[in-house]
C-alpha positions, 0 to 999 in steps of 0.5 A: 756198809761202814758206820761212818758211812751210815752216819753221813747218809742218815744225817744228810737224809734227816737234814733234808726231806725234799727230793726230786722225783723225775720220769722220762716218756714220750712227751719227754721228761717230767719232775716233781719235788717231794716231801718225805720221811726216812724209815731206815733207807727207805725214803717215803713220800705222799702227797695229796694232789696225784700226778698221773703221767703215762699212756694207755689203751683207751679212754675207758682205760683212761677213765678207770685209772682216774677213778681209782686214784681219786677214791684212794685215801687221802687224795685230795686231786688229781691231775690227769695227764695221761694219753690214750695210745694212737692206733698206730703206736699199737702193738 
């Protein structure tokens, strides 16, 4: 990459620090802003509320990820929108 190049990308990520994270599933898509910090190229973003969005097995599955995500440090909520996977999408 060219060092002009290089400028105009580093000074357009620290001139910034809010992006637009964005999934698509089932349920359609779904997006959330986000702070970050730049190491490098490397965007790094946290947050204190987690947002879990996805489909799984069964409930104690379901159980088991809500569980993991509310102990991990420095989360503060989480909001669970995650689905357990009707029989009939099942494998």
């Amino acid at each position: 990459m060219n060092s002009d190049l290089t400028a105009r990308i580093t000074a357009f990520l620290d001139a910034h620090h809010v992006m637009s994270l964005a999934t698509v599933g089932g349920d359609g898509p779904h997006a959330a802003n986000l702070f970050y910090a730049r190491d490098g190229y490397a965007l790094i973003w946290v947050s204190d509320t987690v947002e879990l969005w996805g489909i799984v097995d069964s409930a104690s599955e379901k159980k088991a990820v809500c569980i993991a995500a509310e102990v991990t440090p420095g989360v503060r909520a989480v909001n669970d929108n995650l689905i357990v996977r009707p029989a009939q999408w099942r494998y």
